[in-house]
N, C-alpha and C positions, 0 to 999 in steps of 0.2 A: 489443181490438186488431183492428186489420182486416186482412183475409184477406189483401190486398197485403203488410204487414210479416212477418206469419207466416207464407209463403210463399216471402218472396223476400229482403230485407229481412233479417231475422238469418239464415238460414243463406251470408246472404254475409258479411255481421258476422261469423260463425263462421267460415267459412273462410278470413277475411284475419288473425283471432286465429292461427288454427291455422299459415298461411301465414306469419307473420311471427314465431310459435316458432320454428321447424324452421329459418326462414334466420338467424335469432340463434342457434340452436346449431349451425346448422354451422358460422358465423363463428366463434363461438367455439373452436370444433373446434379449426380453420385458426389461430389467431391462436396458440393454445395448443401447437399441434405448430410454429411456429413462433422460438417463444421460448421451447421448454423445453430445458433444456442435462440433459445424464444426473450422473447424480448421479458416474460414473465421472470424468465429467472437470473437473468443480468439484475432488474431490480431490486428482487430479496438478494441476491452476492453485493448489490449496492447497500443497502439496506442494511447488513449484518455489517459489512463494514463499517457504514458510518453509527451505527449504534455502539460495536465497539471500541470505535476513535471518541463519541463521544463519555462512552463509561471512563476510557485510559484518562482522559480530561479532567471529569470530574476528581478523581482515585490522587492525581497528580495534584490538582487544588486544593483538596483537604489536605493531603500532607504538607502540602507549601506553608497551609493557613495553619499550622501547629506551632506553638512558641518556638519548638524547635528551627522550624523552617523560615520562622520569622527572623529568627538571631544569626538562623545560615546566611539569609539573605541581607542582613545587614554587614555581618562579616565580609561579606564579601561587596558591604557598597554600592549595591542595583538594590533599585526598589520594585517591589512586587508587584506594580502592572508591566515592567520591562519582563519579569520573569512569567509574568504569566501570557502576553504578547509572541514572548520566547515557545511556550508551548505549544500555541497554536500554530505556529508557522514550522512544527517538526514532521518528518514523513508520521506516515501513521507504524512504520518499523520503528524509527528513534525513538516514537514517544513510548509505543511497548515496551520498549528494553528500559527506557529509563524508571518507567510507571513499573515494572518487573522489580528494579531493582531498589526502586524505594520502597517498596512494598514490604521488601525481603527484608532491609534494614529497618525498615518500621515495625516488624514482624519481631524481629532480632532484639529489637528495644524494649519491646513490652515484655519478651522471655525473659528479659534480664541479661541476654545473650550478651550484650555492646552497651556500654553506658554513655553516658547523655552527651558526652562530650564528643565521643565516637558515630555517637549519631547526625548530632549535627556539622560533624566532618565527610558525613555521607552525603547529606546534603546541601553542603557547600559544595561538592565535587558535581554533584547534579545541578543545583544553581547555575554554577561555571559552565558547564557544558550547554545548559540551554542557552544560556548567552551568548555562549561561542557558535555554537548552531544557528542560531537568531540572527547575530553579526554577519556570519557568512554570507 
C-alpha cells in the first residue's frame, strides 16, 4: 500500500465510519425520544377504553332487557344470550354506533317522537345486525 493511502486515505475512511455512527445514533436518539409514549399513559388510553366499551355494554343490555327489545328479539327468533354473546364480540366502533343508535331511538320513544311499534322495528334492525356481526 502506499504511504498516500495509509496516511491520509483510511484514517479519513475511519473518521467518516466513526462520523456517520455517532450521527445515526443520535438520530436515533431523537427519533426514539420522540415517539416513545410512557408506559403510564398507554394504561389510562387502555383504561378509558375499556371503561367505555364496558359503559356501551351495559347501555346496550338494558335496552335489550326492555319488553320492547324482548318482543324485537323474539321477532326476529334469537334468543337473548345469542344477542347478547353477539355484543360482546363487536369492535368497540360497532358497538358505539349501535349503543348511539339505540339510545337515540329509545330517546325518540320516550318523547313520544316514534311509537312502540316503530321502536321495536329499531330494534329488530339492531337485533339483526348484531347477529349478522356475530355470524361473521
Amino acid at each position: 500500500m502506499s504511504k498516500f493511502v495509509k496516511k491520509l486515505f483510511l484514517p479519513t475512511i475511519a473518521a467518516s465510519f466513526i462520523a456517520l455512527g455517532a450521527a445515526r445514533t443520535a438520530n436515533a436518539r431523537a427519533n426514539d425520544q420522540d415517539h416513545v409514549v410512557s408506559t403510564q399513559e398507554l394504561q389510562k388510553d387502555v383504561a378509558a377504553k375499556s371503561k367505555t366499551r364496558r359503559e356501551n355494554e351495559a347501555r346496550m343490555d338494558r335496552i335489550l332487557e326492555t319488553p320492547q327489545g324482548r318482543e324485537a328479539m323474539s321477532r326476529a327468533g334469537v334468543d337473548y344470550k345469542t344477542v347478547e354473546k353477539g355484543v360482546r364480540m363487536l369492535s368497540d366502533a360497532e358497538l358505539a354506533q349501535l349503543t348511539a343508535r339505540a339510545q337515540k331511538g329509545q330517546s325518540d320513544f320516550a318523547a313520544g317522537s316514534i311509537s312502540e311499534l316503530d321502536w321495536i322495528l329499531i330494534l329488530l334492525v339492531i337485533v339483526l345486525v348484531i347477529v349478522i356481526i356475530a355470524v361473521a
